[in-house]
ChimeraX commands (.cxc) that place a marker at each C-alpha (Angstrom):
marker #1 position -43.12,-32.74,37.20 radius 0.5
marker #1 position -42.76,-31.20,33.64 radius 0.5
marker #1 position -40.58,-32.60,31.32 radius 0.5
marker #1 position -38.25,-30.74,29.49 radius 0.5
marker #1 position -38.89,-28.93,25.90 radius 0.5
marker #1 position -35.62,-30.08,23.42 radius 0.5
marker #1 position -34.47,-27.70,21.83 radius 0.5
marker #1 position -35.34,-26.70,18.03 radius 0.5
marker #1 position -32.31,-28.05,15.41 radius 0.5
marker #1 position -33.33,-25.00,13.04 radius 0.5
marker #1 position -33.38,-21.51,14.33 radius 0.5
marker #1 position -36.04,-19.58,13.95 radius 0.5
marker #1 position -35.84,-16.67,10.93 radius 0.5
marker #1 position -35.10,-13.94,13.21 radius 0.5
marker #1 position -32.47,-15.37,15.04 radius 0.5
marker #1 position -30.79,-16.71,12.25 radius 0.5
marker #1 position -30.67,-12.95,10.61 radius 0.5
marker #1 position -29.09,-11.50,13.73 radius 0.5
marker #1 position -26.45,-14.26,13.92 radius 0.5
marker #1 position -25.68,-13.49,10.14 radius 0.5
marker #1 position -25.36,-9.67,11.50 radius 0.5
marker #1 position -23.22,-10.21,14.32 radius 0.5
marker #1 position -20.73,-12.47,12.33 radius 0.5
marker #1 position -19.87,-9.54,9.60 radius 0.5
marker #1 position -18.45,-7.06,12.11 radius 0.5
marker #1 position -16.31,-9.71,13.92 radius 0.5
marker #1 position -14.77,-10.55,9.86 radius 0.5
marker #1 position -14.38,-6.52,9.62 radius 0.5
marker #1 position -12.72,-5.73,13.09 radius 0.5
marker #1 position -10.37,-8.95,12.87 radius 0.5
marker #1 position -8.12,-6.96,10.13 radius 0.5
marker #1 position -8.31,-3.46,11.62 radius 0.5
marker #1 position -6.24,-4.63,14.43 radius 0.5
marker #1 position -2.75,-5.59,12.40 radius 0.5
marker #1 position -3.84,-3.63,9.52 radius 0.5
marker #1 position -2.80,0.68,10.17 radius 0.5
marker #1 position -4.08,3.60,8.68 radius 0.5
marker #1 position -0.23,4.19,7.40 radius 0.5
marker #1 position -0.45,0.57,5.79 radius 0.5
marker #1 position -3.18,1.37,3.99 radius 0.5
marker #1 position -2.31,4.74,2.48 radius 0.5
marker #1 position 1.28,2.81,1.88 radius 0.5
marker #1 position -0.55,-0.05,-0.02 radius 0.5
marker #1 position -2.81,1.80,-1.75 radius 0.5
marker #1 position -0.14,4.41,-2.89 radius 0.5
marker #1 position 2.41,1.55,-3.86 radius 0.5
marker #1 position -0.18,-0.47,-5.71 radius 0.5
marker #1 position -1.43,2.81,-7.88 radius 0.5
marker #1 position 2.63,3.27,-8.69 radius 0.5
marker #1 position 3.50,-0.45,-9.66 radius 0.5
marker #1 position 0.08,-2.05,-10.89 radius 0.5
marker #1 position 1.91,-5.13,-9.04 radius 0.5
marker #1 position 1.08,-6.47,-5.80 radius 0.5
marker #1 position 3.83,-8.91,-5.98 radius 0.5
marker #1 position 5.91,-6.21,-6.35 radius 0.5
marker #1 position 4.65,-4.39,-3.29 radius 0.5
marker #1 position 4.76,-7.37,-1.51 radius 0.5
marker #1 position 8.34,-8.11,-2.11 radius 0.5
marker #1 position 9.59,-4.27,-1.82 radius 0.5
marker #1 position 7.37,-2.41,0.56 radius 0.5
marker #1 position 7.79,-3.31,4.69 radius 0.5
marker #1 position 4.59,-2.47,6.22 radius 0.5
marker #1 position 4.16,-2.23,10.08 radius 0.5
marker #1 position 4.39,-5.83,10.77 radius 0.5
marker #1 position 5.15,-8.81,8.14 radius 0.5
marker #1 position 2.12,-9.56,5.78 radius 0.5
marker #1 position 2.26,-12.58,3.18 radius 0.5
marker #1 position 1.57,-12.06,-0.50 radius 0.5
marker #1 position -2.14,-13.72,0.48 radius 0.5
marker #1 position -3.01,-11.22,3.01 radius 0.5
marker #1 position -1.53,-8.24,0.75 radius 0.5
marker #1 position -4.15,-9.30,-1.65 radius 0.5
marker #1 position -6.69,-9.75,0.36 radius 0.5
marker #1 position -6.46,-6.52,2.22 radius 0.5
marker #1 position -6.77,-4.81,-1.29 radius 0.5
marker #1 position -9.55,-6.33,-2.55 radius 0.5
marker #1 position -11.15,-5.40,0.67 radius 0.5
marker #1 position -10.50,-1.78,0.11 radius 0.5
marker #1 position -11.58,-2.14,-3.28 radius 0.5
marker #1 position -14.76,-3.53,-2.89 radius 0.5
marker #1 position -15.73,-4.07,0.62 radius 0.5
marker #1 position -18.00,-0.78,1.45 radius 0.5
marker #1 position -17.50,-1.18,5.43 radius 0.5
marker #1 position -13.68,-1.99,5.45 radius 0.5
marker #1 position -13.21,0.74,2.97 radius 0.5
marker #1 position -15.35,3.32,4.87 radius 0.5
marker #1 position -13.55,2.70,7.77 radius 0.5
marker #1 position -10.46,2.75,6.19 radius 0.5
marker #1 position -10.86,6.10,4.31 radius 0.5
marker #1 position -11.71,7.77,7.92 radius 0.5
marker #1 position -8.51,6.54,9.63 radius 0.5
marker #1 position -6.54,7.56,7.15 radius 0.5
marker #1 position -8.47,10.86,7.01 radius 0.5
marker #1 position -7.12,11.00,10.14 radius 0.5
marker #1 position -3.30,10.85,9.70 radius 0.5
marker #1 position -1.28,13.88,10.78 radius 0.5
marker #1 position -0.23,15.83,7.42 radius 0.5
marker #1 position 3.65,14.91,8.44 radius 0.5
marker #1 position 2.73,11.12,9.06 radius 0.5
marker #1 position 1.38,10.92,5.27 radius 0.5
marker #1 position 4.50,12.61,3.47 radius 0.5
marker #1 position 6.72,10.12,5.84 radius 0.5
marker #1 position 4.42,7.02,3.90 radius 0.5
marker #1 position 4.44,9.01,0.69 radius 0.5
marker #1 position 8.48,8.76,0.68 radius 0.5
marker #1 position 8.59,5.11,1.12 radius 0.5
marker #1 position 6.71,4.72,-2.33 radius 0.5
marker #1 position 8.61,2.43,-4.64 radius 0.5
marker #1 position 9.55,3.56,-7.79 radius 0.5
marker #1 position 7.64,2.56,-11.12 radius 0.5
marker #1 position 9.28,0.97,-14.11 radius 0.5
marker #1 position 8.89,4.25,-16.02 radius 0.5
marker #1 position 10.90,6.32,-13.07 radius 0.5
marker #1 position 13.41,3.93,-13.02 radius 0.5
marker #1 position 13.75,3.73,-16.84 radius 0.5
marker #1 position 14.18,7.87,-16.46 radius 0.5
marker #1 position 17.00,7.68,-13.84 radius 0.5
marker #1 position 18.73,5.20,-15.65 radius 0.5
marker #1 position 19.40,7.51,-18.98 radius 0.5
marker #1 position 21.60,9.51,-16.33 radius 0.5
marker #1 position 25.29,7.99,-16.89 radius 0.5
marker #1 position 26.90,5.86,-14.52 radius 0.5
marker #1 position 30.31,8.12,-15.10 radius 0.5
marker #1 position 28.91,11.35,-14.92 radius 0.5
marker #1 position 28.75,12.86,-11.52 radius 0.5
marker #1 position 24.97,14.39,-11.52 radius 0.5
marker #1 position 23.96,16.78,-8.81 radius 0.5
marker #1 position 20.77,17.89,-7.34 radius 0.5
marker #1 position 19.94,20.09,-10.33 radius 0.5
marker #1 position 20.43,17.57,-12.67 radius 0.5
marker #1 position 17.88,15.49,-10.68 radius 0.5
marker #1 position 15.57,18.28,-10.08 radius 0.5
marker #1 position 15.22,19.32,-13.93 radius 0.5
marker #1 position 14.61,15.67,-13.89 radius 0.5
marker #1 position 11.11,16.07,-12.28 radius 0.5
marker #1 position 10.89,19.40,-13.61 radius 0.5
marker #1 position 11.05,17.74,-17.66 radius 0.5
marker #1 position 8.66,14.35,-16.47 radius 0.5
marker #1 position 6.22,15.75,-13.61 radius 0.5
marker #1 position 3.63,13.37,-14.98 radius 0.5
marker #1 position 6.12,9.92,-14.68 radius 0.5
marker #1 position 7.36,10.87,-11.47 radius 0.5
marker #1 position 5.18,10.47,-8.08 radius 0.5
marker #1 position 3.92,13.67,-6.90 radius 0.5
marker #1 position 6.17,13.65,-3.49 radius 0.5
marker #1 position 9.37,13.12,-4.85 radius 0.5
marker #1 position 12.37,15.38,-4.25 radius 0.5
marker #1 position 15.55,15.79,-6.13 radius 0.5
marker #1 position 17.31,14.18,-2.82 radius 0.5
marker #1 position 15.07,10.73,-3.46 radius 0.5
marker #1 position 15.88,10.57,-6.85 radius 0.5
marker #1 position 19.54,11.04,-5.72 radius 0.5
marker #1 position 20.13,8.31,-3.82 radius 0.5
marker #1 position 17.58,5.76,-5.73 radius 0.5
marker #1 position 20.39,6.60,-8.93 radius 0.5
marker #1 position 23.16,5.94,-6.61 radius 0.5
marker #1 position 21.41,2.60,-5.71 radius 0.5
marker #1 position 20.72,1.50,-9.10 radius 0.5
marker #1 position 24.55,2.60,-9.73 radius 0.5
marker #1 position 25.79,0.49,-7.16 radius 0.5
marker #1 position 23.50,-2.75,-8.30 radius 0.5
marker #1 position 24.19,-2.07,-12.33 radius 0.5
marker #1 position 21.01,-1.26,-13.00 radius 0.5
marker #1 position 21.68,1.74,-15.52 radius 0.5
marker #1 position 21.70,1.88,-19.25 radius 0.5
marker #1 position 25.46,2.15,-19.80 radius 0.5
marker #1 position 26.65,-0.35,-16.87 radius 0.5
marker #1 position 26.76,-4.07,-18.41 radius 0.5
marker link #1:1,2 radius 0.2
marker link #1:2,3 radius 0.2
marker link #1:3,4 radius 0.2
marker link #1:4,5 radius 0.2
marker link #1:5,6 radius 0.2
marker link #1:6,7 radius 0.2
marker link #1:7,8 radius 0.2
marker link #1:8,9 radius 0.2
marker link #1:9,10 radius 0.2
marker link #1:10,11 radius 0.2
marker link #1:11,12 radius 0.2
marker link #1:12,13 radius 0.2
marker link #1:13,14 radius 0.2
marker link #1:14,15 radius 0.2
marker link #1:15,16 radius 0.2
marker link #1:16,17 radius 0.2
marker link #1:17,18 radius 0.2
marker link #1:18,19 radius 0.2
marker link #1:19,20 radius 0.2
marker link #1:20,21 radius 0.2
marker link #1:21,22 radius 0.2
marker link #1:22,23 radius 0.2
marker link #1:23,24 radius 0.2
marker link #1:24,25 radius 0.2
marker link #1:25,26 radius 0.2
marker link #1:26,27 radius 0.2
marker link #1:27,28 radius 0.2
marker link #1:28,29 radius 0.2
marker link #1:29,30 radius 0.2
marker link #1:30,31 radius 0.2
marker link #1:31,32 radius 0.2
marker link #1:32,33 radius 0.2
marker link #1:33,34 radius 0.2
marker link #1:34,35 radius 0.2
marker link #1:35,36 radius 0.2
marker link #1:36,37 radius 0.2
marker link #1:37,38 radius 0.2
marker link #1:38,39 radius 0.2
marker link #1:39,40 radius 0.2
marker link #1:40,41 radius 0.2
marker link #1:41,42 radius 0.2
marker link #1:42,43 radius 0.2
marker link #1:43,44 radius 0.2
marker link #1:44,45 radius 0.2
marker link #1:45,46 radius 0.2
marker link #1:46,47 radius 0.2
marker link #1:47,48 radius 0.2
marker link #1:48,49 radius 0.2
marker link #1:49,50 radius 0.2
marker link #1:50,51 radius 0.2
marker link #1:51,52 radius 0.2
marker link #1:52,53 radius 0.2
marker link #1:53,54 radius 0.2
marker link #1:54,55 radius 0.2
marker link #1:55,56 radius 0.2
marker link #1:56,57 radius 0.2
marker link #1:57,58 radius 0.2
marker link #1:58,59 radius 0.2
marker link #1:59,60 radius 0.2
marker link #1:60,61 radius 0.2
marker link #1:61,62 radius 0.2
marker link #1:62,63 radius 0.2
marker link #1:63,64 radius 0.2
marker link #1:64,65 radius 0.2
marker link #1:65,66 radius 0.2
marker link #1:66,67 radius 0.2
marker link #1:67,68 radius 0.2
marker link #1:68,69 radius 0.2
marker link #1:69,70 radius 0.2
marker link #1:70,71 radius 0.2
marker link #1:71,72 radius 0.2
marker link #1:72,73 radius 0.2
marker link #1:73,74 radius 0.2
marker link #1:74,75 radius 0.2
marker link #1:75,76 radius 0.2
marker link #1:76,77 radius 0.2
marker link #1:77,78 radius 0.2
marker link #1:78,79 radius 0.2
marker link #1:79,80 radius 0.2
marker link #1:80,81 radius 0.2
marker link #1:81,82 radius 0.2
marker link #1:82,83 radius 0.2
marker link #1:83,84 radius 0.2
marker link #1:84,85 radius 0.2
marker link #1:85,86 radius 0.2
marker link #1:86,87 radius 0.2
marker link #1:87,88 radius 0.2
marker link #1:88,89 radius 0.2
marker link #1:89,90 radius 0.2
marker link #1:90,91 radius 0.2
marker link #1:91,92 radius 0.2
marker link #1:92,93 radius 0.2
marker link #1:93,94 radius 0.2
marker link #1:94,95 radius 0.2
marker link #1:95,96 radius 0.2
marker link #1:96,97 radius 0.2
marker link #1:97,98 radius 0.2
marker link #1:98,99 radius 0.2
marker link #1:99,100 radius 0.2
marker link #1:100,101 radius 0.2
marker link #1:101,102 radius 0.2
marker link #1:102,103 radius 0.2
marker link #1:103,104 radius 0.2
marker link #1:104,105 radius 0.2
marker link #1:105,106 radius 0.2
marker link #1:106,107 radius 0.2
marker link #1:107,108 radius 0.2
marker link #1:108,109 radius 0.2
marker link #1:109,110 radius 0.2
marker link #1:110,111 radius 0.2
marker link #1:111,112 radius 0.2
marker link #1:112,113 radius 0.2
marker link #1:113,114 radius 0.2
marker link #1:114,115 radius 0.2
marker link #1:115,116 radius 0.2
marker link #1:116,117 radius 0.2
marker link #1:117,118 radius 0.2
marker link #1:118,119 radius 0.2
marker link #1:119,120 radius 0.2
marker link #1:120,121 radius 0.2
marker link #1:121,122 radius 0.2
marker link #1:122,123 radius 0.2
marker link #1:123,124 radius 0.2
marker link #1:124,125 radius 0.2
marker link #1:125,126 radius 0.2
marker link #1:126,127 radius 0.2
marker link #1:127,128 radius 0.2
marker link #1:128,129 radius 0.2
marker link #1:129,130 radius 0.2
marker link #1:130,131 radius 0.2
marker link #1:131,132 radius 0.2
marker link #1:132,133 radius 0.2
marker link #1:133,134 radius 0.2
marker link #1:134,135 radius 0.2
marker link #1:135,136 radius 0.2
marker link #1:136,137 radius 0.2
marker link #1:137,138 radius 0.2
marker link #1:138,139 radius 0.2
marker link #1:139,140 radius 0.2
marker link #1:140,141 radius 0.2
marker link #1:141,142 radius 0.2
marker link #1:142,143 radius 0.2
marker link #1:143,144 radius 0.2
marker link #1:144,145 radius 0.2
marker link #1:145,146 radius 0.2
marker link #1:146,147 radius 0.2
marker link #1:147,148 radius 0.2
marker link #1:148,149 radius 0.2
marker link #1:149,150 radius 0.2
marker link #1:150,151 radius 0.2
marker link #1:151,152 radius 0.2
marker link #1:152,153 radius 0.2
marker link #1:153,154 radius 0.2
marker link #1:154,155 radius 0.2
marker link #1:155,156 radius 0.2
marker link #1:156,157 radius 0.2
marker link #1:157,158 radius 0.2
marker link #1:158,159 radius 0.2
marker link #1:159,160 radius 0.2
marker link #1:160,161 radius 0.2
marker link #1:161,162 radius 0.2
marker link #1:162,163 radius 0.2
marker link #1:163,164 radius 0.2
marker link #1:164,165 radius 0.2
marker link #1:165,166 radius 0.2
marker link #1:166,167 radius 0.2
marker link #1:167,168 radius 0.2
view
């Protein structure tokens, strides 16, 4: 009868350095399931118009509800993680050219747009031309993407919540 061999308490090196491997992959492919392409290219392209994350946070709806925590988290991983940023950059690589200019709309408007739309008086009655030579004199405030139509009917929402220069 042989007795039996207890097991070693310490791994040995080589085990220990493919347990370390196999745990980074699971941390990497836990957030690429709620995390989308689309999210990404709408976080990153809100974040690079506000400089705020709160702000995105509070203003941008993403495909399913993420806290202020996980907002940050998910950029600093794009920032600095090399994996979850490779992977990243190829699956939004992969976007259809239609599915980027839907995300590209839903941009929120920096301080320095709205600050332009809200010189146009709240009794005038602007149209799109007024709008368009809008972008036309500021094509380096305004985001690339945006149409006379979007400035439009953010004006008509700042109107509505007195958020222009000559409403009290």
């Amino acid at each position: 009868v042989s007795t039996p061999i207890a097991p070693s308490p310490v791994p040995t090196p080589g085990l220990a350095k493919r347990m370390k491997k196999s745990k980074q992959p699971l941390q990497v492919t836990k957030d690429l399931g709620r995390w989308k392409p689309a999210d990404d290219l709408l976080l990153i392209n809100a974040v690079l118009q506000t400089n705020d994350l709160t702000s995105v946070h509070l203003g941008v709806k993403f495909s399913c509800r993420f806290n202020l925590r996980e907002i940050q988290e998910r950029w600093y991983a794009l920032l600095y993680d090399p994996i979850i940023s490779k992977l990243a950059c190829q699956a939004m690589r992969q976007l259809h050219p239609e599915a980027i200019a839907a995300i590209q709309s839903k941009v929120l408007f920096s301080k320095a747009e709205e600050q332009l739309l809200s010189k146009v008086g709240s009794t005038s009655q602007p149209t799109l031309d007024t709008f368009q030579e809008l972008l036309h004199k500021h094509p380096d405030v305004f985001y690339p993407s945006r149409t006379a139509k979007a400035l439009q009917l953010h004006w008509q929402l700042m109107k509505q919540y007195y958020l222009l220069d000559d409403q009290t």
